[in-house]
N, C-alpha and C positions, 0 to 999 in steps of 0.2 A: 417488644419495643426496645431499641437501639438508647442506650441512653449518649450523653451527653457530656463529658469528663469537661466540669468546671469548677474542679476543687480548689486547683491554684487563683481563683479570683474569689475566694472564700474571704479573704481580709479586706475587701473595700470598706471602708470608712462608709457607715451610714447617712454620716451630714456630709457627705461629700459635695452634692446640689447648693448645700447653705454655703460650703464652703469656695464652690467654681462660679456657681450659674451668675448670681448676681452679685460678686463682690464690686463689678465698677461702678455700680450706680445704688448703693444700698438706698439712697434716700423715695426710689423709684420703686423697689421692692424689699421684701426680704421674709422669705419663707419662714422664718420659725418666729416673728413677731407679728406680724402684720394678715392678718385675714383678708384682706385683699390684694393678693397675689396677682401679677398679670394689671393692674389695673388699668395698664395704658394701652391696653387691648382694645381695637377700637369697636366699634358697635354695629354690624350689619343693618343696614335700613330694612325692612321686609321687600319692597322689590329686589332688593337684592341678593334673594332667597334665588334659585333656580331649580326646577325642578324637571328633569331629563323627562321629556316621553316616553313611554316604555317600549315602546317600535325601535330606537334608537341602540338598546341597550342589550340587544340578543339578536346575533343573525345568523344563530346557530341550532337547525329541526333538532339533530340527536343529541345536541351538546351542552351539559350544564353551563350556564354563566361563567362559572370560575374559570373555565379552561380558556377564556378569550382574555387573560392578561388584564382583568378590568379590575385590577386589589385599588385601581386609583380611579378607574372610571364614575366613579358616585360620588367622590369627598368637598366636590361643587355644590352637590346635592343634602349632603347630611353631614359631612365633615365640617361647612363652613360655620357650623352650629357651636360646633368645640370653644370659639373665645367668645362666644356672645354668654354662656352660663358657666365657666369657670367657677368662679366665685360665689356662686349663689345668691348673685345682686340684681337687684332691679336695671333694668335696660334705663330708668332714670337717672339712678345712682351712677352708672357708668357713664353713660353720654356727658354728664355733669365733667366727669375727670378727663376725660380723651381730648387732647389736641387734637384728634385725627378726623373726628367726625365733622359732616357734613353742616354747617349753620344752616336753619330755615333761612327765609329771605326775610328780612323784616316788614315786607310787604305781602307777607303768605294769608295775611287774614284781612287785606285790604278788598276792597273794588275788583273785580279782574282788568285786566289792560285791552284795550281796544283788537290789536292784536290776538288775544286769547281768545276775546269772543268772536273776534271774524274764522279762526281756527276752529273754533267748537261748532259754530253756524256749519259750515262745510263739514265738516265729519258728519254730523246728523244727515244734511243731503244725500253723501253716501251710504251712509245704512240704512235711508231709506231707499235709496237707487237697487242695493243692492237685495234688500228684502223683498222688493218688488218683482225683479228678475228671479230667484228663488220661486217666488210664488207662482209664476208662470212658466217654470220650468215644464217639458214634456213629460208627462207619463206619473205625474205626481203630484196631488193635493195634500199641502203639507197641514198635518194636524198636532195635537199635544203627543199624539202618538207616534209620529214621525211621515209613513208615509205608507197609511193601513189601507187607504181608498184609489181607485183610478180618476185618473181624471180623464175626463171624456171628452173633451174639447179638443186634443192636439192628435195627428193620425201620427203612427210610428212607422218607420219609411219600410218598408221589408226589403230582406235580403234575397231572396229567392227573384232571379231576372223576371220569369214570369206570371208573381204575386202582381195584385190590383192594388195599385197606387193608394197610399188613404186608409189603410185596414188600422184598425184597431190591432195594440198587443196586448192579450186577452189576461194579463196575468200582471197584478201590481206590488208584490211584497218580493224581500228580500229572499226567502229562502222557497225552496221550489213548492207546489201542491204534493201532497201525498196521495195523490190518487192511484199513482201507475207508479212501476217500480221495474228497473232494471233487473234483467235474470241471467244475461248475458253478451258481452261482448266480443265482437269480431271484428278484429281490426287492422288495417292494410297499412304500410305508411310505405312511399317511396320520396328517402330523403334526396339533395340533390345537393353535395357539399361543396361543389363548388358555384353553386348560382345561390347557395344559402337558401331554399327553398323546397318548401316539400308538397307533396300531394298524400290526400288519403282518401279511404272508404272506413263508415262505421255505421258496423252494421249493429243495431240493439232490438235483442227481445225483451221484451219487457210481460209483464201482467197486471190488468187492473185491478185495482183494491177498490177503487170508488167507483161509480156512474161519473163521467166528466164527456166533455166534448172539447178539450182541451190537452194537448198534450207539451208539457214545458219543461225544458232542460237547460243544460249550460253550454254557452260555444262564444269561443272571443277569437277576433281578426281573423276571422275564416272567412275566403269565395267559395259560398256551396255553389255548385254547379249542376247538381243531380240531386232531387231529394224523392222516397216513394214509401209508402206507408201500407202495411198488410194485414188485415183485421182476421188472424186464425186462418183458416183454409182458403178466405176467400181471395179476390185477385190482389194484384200489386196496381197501385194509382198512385200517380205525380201527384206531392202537393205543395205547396205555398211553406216557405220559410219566413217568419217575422223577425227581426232582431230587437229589443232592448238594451245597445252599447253600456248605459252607466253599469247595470247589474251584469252585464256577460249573460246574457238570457238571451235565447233561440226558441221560438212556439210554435205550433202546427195547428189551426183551427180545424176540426175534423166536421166532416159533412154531418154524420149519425153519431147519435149518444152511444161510447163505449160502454159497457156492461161490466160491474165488477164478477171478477171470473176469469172472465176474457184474456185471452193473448194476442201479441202484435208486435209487428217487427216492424221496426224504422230504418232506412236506409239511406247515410246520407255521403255523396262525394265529394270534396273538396280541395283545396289548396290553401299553401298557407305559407308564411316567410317566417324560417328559424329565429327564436328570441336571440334578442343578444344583451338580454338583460337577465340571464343566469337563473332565469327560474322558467316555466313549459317547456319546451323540445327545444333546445338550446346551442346554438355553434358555439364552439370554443377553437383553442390553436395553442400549440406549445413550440416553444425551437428547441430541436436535437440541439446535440454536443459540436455536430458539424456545420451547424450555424440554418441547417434547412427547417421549411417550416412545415408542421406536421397540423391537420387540421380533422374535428371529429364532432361530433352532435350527444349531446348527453340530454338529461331530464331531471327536472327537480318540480316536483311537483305541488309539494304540501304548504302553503295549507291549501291555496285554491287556486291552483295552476294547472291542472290536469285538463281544465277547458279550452287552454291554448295550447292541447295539442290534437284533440280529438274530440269531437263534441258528447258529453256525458252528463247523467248524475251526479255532479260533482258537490257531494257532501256528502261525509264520514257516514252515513246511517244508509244508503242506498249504496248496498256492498252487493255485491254478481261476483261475476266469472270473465274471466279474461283470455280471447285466444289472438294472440298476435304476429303478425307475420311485417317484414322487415327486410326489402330488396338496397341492394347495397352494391356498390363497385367487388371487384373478386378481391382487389386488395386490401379490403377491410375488414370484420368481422364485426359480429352485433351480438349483444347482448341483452335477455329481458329475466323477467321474475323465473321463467321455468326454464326446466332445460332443452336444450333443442332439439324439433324432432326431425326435420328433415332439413334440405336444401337443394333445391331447384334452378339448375341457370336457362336462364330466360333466351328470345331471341333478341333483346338488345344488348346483349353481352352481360348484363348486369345479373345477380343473383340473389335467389328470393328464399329465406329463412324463415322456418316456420314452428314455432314454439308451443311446448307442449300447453295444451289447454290450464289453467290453473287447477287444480285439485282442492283451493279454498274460494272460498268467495273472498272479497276483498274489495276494501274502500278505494277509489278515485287513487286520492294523494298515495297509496300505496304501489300502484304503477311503476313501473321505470322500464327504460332500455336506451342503448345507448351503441352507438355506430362509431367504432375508433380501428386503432393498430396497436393491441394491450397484447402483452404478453403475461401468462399465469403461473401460478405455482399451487398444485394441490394434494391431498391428502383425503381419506376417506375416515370419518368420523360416524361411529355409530351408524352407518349403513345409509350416511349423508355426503357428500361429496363438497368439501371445503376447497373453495378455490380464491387467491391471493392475485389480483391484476394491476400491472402497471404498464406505463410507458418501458420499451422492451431495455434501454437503459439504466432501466431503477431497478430490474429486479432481483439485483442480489439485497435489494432492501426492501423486499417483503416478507424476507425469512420469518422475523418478530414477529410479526402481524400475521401472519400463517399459524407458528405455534401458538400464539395468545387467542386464536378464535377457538382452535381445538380443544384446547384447555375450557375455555368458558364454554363452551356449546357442551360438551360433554356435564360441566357442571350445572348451568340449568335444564339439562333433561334430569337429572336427578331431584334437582330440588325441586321443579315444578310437577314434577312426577305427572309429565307430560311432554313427549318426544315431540323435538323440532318436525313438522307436519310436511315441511317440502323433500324434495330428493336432493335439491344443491343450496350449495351456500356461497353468492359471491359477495366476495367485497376488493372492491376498486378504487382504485388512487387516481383522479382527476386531476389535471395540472391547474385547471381554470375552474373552481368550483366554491361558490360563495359559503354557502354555508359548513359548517364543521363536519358532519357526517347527515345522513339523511337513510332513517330505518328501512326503506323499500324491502319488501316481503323476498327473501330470496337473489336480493341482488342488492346489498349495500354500498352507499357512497360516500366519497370522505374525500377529504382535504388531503394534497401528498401531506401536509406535517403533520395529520393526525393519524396515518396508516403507515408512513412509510419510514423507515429505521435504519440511517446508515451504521458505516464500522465503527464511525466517533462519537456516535452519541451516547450524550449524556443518560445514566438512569432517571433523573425526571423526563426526559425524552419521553424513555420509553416507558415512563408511569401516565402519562397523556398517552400514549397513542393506546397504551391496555385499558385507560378510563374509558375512552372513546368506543374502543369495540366491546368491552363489555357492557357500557350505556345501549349500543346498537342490537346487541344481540338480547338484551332484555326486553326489547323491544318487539320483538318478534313474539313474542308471549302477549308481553300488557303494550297494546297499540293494534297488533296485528290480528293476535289471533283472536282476542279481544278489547272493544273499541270501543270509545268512548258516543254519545249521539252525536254530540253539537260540540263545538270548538270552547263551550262554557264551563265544559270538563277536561280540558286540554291537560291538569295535571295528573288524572287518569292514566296517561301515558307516559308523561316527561319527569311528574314528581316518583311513580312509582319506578322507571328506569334509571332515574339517578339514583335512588336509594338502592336498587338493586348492584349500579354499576359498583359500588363501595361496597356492600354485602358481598356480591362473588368475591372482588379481588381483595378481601379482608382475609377468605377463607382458599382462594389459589394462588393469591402472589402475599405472603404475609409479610414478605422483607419489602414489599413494596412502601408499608407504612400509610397504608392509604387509611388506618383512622386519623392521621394529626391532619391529613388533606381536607376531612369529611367534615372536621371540629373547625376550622377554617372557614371552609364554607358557611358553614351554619351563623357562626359570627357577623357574615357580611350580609346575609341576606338578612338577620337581626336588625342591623344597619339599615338595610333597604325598606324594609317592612316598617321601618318607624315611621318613616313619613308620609306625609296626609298626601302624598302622589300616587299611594301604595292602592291596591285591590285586595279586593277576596279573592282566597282561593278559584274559588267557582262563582263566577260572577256570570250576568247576561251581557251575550255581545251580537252584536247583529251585523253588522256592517263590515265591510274585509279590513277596514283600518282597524277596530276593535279586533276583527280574530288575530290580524299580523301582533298587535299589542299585547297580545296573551302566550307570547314566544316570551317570557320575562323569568327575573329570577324566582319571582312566587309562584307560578306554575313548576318550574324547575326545581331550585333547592328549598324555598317552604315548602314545598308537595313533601322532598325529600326529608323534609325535617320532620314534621309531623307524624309521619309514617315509621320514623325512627320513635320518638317520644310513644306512640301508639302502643310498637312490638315492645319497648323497655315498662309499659305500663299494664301489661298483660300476663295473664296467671300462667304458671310456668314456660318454661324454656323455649317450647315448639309452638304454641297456639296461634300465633302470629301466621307463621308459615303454613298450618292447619287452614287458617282464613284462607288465607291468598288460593291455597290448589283449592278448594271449593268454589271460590268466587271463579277461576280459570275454566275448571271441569261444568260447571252450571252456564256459564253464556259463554263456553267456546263457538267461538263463529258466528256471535250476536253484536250488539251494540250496549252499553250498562250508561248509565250516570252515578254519581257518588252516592247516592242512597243505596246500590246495589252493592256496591262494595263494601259500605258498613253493615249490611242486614246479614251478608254473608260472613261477618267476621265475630257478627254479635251471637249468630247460630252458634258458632266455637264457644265462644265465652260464656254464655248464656247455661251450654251443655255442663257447667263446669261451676253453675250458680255464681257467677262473676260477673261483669259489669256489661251494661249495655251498652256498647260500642257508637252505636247511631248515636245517644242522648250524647256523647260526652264528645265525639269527633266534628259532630254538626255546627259545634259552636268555633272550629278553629278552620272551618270550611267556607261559611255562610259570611263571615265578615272580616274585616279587614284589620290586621297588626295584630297584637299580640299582649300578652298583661307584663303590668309590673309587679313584682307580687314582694309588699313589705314584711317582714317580719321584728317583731319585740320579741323580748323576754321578759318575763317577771315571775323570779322565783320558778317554779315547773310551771308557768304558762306559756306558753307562744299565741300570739295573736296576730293571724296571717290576713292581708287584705289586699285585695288587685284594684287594678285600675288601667286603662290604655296607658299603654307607653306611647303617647305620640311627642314628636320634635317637629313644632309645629311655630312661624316665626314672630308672631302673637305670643307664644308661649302660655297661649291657651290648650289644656289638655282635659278640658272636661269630655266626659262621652258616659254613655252609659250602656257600653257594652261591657260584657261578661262571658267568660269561658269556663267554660267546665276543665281545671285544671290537676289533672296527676301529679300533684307535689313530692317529690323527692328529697331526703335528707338525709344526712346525717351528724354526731356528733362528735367532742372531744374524746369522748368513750374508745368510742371506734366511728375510725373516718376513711379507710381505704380499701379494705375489702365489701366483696358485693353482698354480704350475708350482713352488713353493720347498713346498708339503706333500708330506710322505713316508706312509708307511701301514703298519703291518705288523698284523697280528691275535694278542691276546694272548688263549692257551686256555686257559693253567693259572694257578695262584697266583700264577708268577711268574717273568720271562723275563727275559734278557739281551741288550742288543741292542750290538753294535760299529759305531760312529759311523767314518767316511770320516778325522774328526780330532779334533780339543778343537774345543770351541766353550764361550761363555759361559756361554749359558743353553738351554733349549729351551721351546717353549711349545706344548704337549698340546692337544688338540681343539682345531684347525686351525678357527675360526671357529662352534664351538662349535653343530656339526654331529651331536655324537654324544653320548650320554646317559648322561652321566657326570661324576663329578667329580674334579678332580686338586688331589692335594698334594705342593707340590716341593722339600718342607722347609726349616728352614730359612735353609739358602743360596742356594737355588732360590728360595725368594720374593725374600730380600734382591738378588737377581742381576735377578730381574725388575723389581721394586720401582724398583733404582736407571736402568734401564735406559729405562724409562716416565717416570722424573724426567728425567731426558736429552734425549729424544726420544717425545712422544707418539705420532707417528707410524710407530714402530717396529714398529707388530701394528696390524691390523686393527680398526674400534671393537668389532666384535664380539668377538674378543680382550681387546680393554680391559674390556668389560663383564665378561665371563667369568670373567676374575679377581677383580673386586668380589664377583661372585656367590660363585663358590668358595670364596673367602677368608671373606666372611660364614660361608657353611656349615660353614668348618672350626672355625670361632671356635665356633657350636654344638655343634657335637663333641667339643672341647676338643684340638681335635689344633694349633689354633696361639691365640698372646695376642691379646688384642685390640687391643694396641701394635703387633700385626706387620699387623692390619687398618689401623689408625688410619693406620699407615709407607704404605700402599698408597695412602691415600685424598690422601696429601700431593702425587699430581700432577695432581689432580683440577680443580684454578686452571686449568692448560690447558688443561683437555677442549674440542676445538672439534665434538664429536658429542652427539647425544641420549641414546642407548641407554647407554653407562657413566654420563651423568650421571644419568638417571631411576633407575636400579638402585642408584644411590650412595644417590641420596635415597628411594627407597623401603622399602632397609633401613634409613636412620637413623633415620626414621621410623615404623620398624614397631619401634625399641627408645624413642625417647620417647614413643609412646604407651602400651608394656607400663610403661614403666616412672612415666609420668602416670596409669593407670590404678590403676598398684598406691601411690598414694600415695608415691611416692619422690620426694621435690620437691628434695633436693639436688639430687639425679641426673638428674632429668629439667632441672631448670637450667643442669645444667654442657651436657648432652646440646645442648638450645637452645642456648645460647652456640657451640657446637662449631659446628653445623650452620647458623648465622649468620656465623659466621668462615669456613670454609668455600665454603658458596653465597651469602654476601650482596650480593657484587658481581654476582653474574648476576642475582640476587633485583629490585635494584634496578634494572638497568637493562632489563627488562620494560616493554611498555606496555601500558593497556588499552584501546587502540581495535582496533578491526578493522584488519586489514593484508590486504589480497589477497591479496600477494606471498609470504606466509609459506606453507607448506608443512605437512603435517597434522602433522609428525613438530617444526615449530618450535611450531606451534600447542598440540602437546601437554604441551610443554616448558615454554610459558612459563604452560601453566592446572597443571601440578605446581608450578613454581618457586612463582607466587604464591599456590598452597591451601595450600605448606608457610609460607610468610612471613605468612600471616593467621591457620594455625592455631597459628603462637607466637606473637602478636599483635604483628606487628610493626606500629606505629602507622602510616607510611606507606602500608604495605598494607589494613588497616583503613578508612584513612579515604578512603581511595581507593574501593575496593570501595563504602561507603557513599554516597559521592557518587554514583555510577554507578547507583547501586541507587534513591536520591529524583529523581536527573534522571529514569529509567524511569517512577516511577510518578506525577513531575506533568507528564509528558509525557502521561499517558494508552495508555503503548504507542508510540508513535512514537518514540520515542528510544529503539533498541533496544542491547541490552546481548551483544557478540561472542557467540554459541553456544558456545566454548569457557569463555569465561568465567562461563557462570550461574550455575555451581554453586557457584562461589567464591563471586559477588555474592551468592547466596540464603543460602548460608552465615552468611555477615557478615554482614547481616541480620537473622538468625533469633535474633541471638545479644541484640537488642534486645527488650524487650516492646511497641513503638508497632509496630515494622517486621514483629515476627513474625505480628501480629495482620491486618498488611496482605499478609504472604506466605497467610497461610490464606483471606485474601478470594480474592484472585487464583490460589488454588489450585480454589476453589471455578466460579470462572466460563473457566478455561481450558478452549480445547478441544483444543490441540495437544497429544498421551501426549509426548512427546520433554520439553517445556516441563513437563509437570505431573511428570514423574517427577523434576525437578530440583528443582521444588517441593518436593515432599514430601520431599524426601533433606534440604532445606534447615531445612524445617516440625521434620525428626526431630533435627536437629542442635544445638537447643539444649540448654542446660544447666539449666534449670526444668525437674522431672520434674510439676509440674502440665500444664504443657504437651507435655508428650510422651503423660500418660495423654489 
C-alpha cells in the first residue's frame, strides 16, 4: 500500500471547527456548548423521502455499480437522511426550532373542501375504470397469485398466416413448461444493414421430459413465414404459430400427445427489423475521423433478449448448443461465440460464415455475434487464442486491454484449477453499446471506455478498464460455465464476479491498489442496503420488470461483500477457494441456486470440523439489509447485540430479523496485525462475551471485512476517538475508514450527535492514507451539497468553512502536473482533494484548473492536461460562458469515449439551465 506523506498537516489545531465553522452566528450554534448542533436544519417531510427504482440504478450486465460514477447517484435516496437525525432529536423537537419547515394549514383537520371531494370522487371512478380493464384484459384471470389460471373467454390472434382465426394460446404463466427442452440450435441469420432488417431460420432439437401436446417457447416481433415440426423419424408437417405479445411467447398445439423420451425438431423461418433499442440483434453506426459514416449490427442479449433475435428457450436453465451461421456483405466481417469454421460466397454476391458448433451447452442470454469492420490484435494464451477488436482507428488502444486479458485468463485457469473450455477469447469495443461490458461465452462486449486505453490516460483509466475485464473473464467460470436457474440468483454470477474481479487484480495488478477501490464499494452499497427500497440477496422475481430490477448494487457488491466476510470467516487461508473449485468442478455445465453453493463450501468446512456455511450464509441471503451490532464494556465483559440497521423516514426501525454474524475484533493490546483478530459468531439478539482481562477499547470488524455496522456508544467512541488522536497508527487504515463510515451512519440514525462525528474527524490532520481520508470527504460532501441544494446557505457556509479548515492544507499542497511516480490510489486523492476545493470555489484552485484548461486549448491538444485531472479542469471550465462554448466544440470533434465522457460530465455541470437544456 502506497502511503500518503501528510506529516506537514500534523499541527492543525483540533478546535479548529469551534474556532472557523460558526464563529458568525454563535447564538445559532456552537459545537463545544450546545448539543444541538445544526438545529436550524430543516426537517424532511416523509413524502419527501425518495426512493430510486432499482431498474434506474444499473445498466450495466458485467459491471459493478461503482464503475458507473454513481458515488452521488443515491444521496437523494439515503443521504437526505444525514440532517433529519444529526442531533439525536426527535423530528418534534426540530420541527419546533426550524424557520424552514413547511406549516400544516390550519384547516388540515377541518371538513374537506368541495373541491377535494369532487377530486377524490373522480380518482375512485378511475381506479375503478381501470381495475375493470385489467380484469378483462386477454389471456389472464387475475388472482391473489397474479396471473396462475387461463382465462378462457378471449381467443389469442396467431401469428402463423395460415393458423384458424379464434384458437386458444394454450399456455398462461410467465415462465415456460418444463416438459421439452432444447438440445440444440441451428441458426441462420441474413442481416440487411442497410434496409435495417433481417431474415432467419431456427432450427431446434429439442427432447421431451413430460407427456404434453403443447409445445411453448419465446419469440418477440417476428413474421414467421414458414413453421414445420418433426416427431423422431417421422415426416416434417406444417403447423400453426400462436403468439402471446405481453409475455414474448410463441406455442405449437401439436395434433398427438408427445411422449417423454421423445425427440423433435422445430423448424421455424422468419423475418425481423434490427432493434434500435440496444439490446436483441441491434443496429448501431459510429463516424470515422473523416467525417463518413460507418454502420454495423451487434447483440446484447441478457437478461431476456435473445428472443428478439431468434425464437428460443430463453431462460438461463434450458442451456443446448449452438451452431450459427451468418451471411454478410464481403466488406464486413462477423463475429460469434466460436471460432469460424468456414466461408462460402453465395450467388448474390453476399457471403455466408459458418461457425464452429459450441463445444459447451449454453444459456440464451449467452449468445452473441455481431456483423461490423473491427480490426484485431491477438495473442495465444494457454493454447487459447486471445483477440482485442476495435473500430480499425482505435487500435493502437487495445494494446492494454490485450495484455490485461492475458494476464487474468492465465490467472483464473490456475485458480480455478479449471482451463478456460473454449478455443478463442474475443473481446470488442462497440462504439454504440449501452451497457458496460456484457460476459457472452467466448466473444465479450464492452463499452470503448471500458476496453479501450489511449497514450494519455490516466492510471485510474486503466484501473476501470482492468476491473472491467477481469469482472468479464470471471465470468466465464461463475455465469458461464456455471449458472445460476432463475434470474432470483442473479448474484451467483455478478456477486461472485465482482468479488473475483478485485481477488485477481489484488494478486496481478498489486500497484493497482484495488483494495481501497473494493473498501469503497463496500461502504456505499452499506449505504444502499439500509434502505427499506433495498432487497434480499435472492429474492423471487417473475416478471421482466423484476428480473431487469435485480441488475442492482445488491446483486453486485452485497453478493461481493458477503463473499468477502464468508472467505475472511473461514478456517485457514485456502478453504475458501477449496469451496469455489468443488462447487465449479461438481455442476460444471449445470444450472445451481445458492443452496448449492453453500452445501459445497460447508463440505470444505465441515472436512475440517468448522462451521456450517449453509446455517450462517442463509441468513445474509434470504433477507434484506444488514445488522447493527452494539457493543459495551464492563470490566472483561462485552455485551454484543444487533438489530436491522434500517434508515427508514418514520424512523421506525423495529424488525425482527437476525443474522448469523462472524464478529471480528480487536484490541488496544494489539490492533493491527492479522494474528491480534479474534472471531466468535453472534446467532441471537444478543451474547455475552468474557475478555482474557480490561482492555481500553475494542475495535469490531477487524479491517472492515464483514457487513455490518457497529456502535460503541458513547464511551466506546470517546475511547476510540481519543485513541486515534494519540496514535493514528493504532488500527489499520481500513479501520480508520470504517469508523468515519459508521459513525457517519449512526449520525443518520440518530443513535450518536453530530459533535461525536465532528470529535472523530479531529485526527483527520494526520491521516497519512487514502481510504479514511476520501470517506472523510465524501461524506462532507454528500451533506454540503444536500444542504447547497436545499437552499441552506448558512449551513452550507459554515459546512465550507469546516471542510476548508480541515482538508485545506492537503487541498493546497496538491499539484497539477502529471507525476509518474504517484500511484493510482495518490492520484485519486489528489483529483478528490482538488474537485472538492474548486467545487467551494476556492480561488487558487479555480484559477489554476483555468490556466490548465487555456494552455490545453491554445496548445491545439498538445499540451495535455493529467487524465486524473480532466474532470476537474472541464468542470471549472464549464462554469464560464466563453470556455463552455469551447468544451461543446471539442466535445463535438473528440474521438476518444474516455475524453468525451468527461466532456460532457463537464458540458452538464454548469449552472445556466439554458445550457444544460
Amino acid at each position: 500500500m502506497d502511503l500518503f506523506d501528510g506529516s506537514e498537516h500534523a499541527n492543525l489545531p483540533r478546535n479548529m471547527i469551534e474556532n472557523s465553522m460558526f464563529e458568525e452566528e454563535p447564538d445559532v450554534v456552537d459545537l463545544a456548548k450546545d448539543s444541538s448542533t445544526f438545529q436550524a436544519l430543516p426537517v424532511l417531510d416523509p413524502d419527501e423521502m425518495s426512493y430510486e427504482p432499482r431498474s434506474s440504478r444499473l445498466l450495466v450486465r458485467g459491471l459493478g455499480e461503482n464503475e458507473l460514477e454513481d458515488d452521488e447517484e443515491d444521496y437523494e435516496s439515503s443521504a437526505r437522511l444525514l440532517g433529519m437525525s444529526f442531533m439525536n432529536r426527535s423530528a418534534a423537537q426540530r420541527a419546533g426550532s426550524s424557520p424552514y419547515i413547511r406549516q400544516p394549514s390550519p384547516r388540515s383537520c377541518l371538513r374537506p373542501s368541495a373541491r377535494t371531494m369532487v377530486v377524490c370522487v373522480l380518482f375512485l371512478v378511475i381506479l375503478a375504470s381501470m381495475t375493470m380493464v385489467f380484469y378483462f384484459l386477454p389471456g389472464c384471470t387475475y388472482t391473489k397469485a397474479g396471473c396462475p389460471k387461463s382465462n378462457g373467454t378471449t381467443p389469442v390472434e396467431p401469428l402463423y398466416p395460415n393458423s384458424t382465426s379464434g384458437e386458444l394460446f394454450p399456455w398462461a404463466q410467465l415462465r415456460l413448461p418444463q416438459s421439452i427442452h432444447p438440445i440444440d440450435y441451428d441458426i441462420t441469420l441474413n442481416p440487411n444493414l442497410d434496409e435495417m432488417t433481417f431474415t432467419g431460420q431456427s432450427i431446434i432439437t429439442m427432447s421431451v421430459h413430460h407427456n404434453t401436446r403443447r409445445l411453448v417457447l419465446h419469440g418477440a416481433n417476428f413474421n414467421i413465414t414458414n413453421a414445420t415440426f418433426k416427431l423422431g423419424e417421422g415426416p416434417v408437417n406444417k403447423v400453426n404459430v400462436l403468439e402471446y405479445k405481453p409475455w414474448q411467447q410463441i406455442a405449437i398445439k401439436l395434433p398427438e400427445e408427445l411422449k417423454a423420451g421423445q425427440r423433435c425438431v422445430l423448424t421455424l423461418d422468419y423475418s425481423a427489423s434490427l432493434s434500435n433499442t440496444y439490446d436483441g440483434f441491434y443496429n448501431s453506426s459510429y463516424t470515422n475521423k473523416d467525417g463518413t459514416k460507418s454502420v454495423l449490427a451487434a447483440t446484447q442479449f441478457e437478461p431476456l433478449s435473445a428472443r428478439k433475435a431468434f425464437p428460443c428457450f430463453d431462460e438461463p436453465a434450458f442451456k443446448a448448443t449452438f451452431h450459427m451461421k451468418i451471411s454478410r456483405k464481403p466488406e464486413y466481417m462477423t463475429l460469434s461465440n466460436m471460432p469460424k469454421a468456414k466461408s462460402t460466397h453465395l450467388s448474390n454476391g453476399r457471403v455466408l460464415d459458418e461457425f464452429e458448433k459450441t463445444s459447451v451447452n449454453m444459456s440464451t442470454y449467452l449468445v452473441a455475434f455481431i456483423v461490423a469492420n473491427f480490426t484485431p490484435v491477438s495473442t495465444n494464451v494457454s493454447d487459447t487464442l486471445v483477440s482485442v477488436y476495435s473500430v480499425p482507428e482505435k487500435k493502437e488502444h487495445t494494446v492494454y486491454a490485450l495484455e490485461m486479458a492475458s494476464k487474468l485468463l492465465e490467472f483464473y485457469n490456475n485458480f480455478f484449477d479449471i482451463k478456460y473450455p473454449l478455443k478463442k477469447l474475443d473481446l470488442i469495443a462497440i462504439p454504440d453499446f449501452l451497457a458496460g461490458a456484457m460476459e457472452n461465452w467466448g466473444l465479450i462486449t464492452f463499452r470503448e471506455t471500458t476496453l479501450l486505453v489511449g497514450q494519455e490516460s490516466s492510471p485510474l483509466e486503466k484501473q476501470v478498464v482492468a476491473s472491467v475485464i477481469a469482472h468479464e473473464l470471471a465470468h466465464q467460470w461463475f455465469g458461464n460455465l456455471v449458472t445460476m436457474n432463475w434470474w432470483n440468483d442473479l448474484w451467483l454470477n455478478e456477486g461472485f464476479a465482482t468479488y473475483m474481479q478485485y481477488t485477481s487484480l489484488q494478486a496481478v495488478l498489486p500497484h493497482l491498489d484495488i483494495g481501497n477501490l473494493f473498501l469503497s464499494v463496500r461502504f456505499r452499497v452499506l449505504d444502499k442496503d439500509a434502505l427499506n427500497s433495498s432487497h434480499a440477496v435472492s429474492t423471487q422475481v417473475e416478471t421482466a420488470e423484476q428480473v431487469e430490477e435485480m441488475f442492482d448494487a445488491v446483486s453486485y457488491e452485497k453478493g461481493a461483500s458477503i463473499l468477502l466476510m464468508l472467505n475472511a470467516s473461514m478456517s485457514g487461508s485456502n478453504q475458501f477457494r477449496k469451496g469455489i473449485i468443488q462447487y465449479l468442478k461438481q455442476f460444471r455445465g449445470r444450472n445451481t441456486d445458492t443452496n448449492d453453493l453453500w452445501n459445497s463450501l460447508t463440505q470444505v468446512e465441515l472436512s475440517t470440523q468448522q462451521q456450517n456455511v449453509s446455517e450462517m450464509m442463509n441468513s445474509w441471503t434470504s433477507q434484506k439489509g444488514f445488522p447493527l451490532i452494539t457493543v459495551s464494556i464492563k470490566e472483561d465483559q462485552v455485551t454484543i447485540s444487533q438489530e436491522h440497521f434500517l434508515l427508514s423516514s418514520d424512523g421506525n426501525t423495529r424488525s425482527s430479523s437476525l443474522w448469523n454474524v462472524p464478529v471480528t475484533f480487536v484490541n488496544d493490546s494489539c490492533s493491527v496485525a492479522t494474528e491480534c483478530r479474534q472471531m466468535f459468531s453472534l446467532k441471537t439478539k444478543t451474547e455475552t462475551l468474557k475478555l482474557p482481562g480490561k482492555v481500553k477499547w475494542l475495535k469490531m470488524n477487524y479491517r472492515n471485512t464483514g457487513f455490518y455496522i457497529v456502535h460503541y456508544g458513547d464511551v466506546g467512541w470517546a475511547a476510540l476517538t481519543e485513541a486515534l488522536s494519540t496514535n493514528v497508527s493504532i488500527l489499520t487504515q481500513e479501520d480508520r475508514a470504517s469508523l468515519i463510515h459508521n459513525m457517519f451512519a449512526l449520525s443518520r440514525l440518530g443513535r450518536v450527535s453530530f459533535q461525536q462525528v465532528l470529535n472523530l474527524l479531529s485526527y483527520v490532520s494526520q491521516e497519512t492514507e487514502t481510504s479514511p481520508v476520501m470517506e472523510a470527504l465524501f461524506q462532507l460532501n454528500t451533506i454540503y451539497r444536500l444542504l447547497d441544494k436545499r437552499q441552506e446557505s448558512g449551513l452550507a457556509a459554515r459546512m465550507k468553512t469546516y471542510i476548508l479548515a480541515r482538508f485545506g492544507s492537503l487541498m493546497n499542497n496538491q499539484t497539477w502536473e502529471k507525476d509518474e511516480q504517484d500511484g493510482v490510489s495518490e492520484l485519486e486523492l489528489r483529483a478528490s482533494l482538488l474537485e472538492t476545493a474548486c467545487m467551494l470555489e476556492q480561488e487558487n484552485c479555480t484559477q489554476a484548473a483555468s490556466a490548465l484548461f487555456k494552455q490545453y486549448v491554445e496548445s491545439n491538444g498538445t499540451s495535455r492536461i493529467p487524465g486524473d485531472l480532466q474532470q476537474v479542469v472541464f468542470t471549472v471550465a464549464a462554469q464560464s460562458d466563453e470556455d463552455w462554448l469551447t468544451l461543446l466544440n471539442m466535445y463535438h470533434y473528440a474521438t476518444y469515449d474516455a475524453e468525451k465522457k468527461k466532456l460532457l460530465l463537464g458540458l452538464a455541470s454548469t449552472q445556466d439551465t439554458r445550457k444544460i437544456v
